[in-house]
C-alpha positions as CSV (number, residue, x, y, z in Angstrom):
1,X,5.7,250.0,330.9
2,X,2.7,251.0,328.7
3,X,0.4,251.8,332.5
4,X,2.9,253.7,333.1
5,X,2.2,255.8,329.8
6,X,-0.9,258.8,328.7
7,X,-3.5,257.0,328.3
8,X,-1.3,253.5,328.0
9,X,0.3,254.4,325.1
10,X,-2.5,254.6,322.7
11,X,-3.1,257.2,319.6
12,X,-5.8,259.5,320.8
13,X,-6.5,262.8,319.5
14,X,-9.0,264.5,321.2
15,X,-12.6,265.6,320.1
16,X,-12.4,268.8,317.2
17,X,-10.7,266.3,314.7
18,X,-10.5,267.0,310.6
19,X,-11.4,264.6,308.2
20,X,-8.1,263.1,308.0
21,X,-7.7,263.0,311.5
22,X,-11.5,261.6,312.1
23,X,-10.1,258.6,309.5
24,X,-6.9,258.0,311.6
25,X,-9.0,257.8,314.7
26,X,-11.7,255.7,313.2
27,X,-8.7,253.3,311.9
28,X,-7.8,252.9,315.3
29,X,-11.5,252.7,317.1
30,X,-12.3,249.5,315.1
31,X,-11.1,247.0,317.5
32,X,-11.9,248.7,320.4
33,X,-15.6,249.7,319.8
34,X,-15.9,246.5,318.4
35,X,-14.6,244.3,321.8
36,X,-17.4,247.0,323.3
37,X,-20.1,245.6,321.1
38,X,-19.5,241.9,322.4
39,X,-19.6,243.1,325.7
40,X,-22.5,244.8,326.1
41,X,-23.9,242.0,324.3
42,X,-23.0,239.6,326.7
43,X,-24.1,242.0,329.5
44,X,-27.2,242.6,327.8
45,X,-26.8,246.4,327.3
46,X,-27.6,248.6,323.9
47,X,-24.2,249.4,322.2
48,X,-23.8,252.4,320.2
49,X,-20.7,253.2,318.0
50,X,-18.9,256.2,318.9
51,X,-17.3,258.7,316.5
52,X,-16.4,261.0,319.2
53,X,-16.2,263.8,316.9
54,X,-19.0,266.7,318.6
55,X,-16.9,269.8,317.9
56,X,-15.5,268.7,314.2
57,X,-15.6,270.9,311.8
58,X,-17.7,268.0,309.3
59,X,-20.0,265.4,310.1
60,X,-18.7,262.1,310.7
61,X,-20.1,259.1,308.5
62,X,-21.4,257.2,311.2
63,X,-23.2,254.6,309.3
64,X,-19.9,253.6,307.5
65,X,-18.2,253.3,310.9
66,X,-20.9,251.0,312.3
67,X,-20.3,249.0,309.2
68,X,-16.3,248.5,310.1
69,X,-17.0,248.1,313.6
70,X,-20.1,245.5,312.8
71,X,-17.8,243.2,310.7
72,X,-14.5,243.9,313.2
73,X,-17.4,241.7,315.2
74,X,-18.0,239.7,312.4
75,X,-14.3,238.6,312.5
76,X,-14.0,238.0,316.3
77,X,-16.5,235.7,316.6
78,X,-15.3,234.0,313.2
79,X,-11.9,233.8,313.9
80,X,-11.2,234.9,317.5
């Protein structure tokens, strides 16, 4: 069963990514960070995105990540 599995069986790789590996993650943040969005919305707390990237070797585009996450939010509460 996946609770029996790291981390439930999600793709994580762990802060000190490349660029490659930064896009893979990001890829895979989307939904997440964006079902974080709508609940801190509806709890009434600020909501950052997250690259989790502190001890790359490049600067993560954050901007551009906020974007996918923002219309990943978009979707939801479009389309469920």
């Amino acid at each position: 069963a996946r609770r029996e599995l790291v981390d439930f069986g999600y793709w994580y790789c762990p802060d000190g990514r490349d660029a490659q590996t930064q896009s893979q993650f990001e890829d895979v943040e989307v939904k997440p960070q964006a079902l974080d969005w709508l609940f801190c919305v509806a709890a009434g707390y600020p909501f950052n995105v997250s690259c989790d990237n502190l001890e790359g070797d490049f600067e993560p585009d954050r901007v551009v990540f906020q974007r996918r996450v923002h219309a990943q939010v978009m979707d939801y509460l479009t389309n469920g």
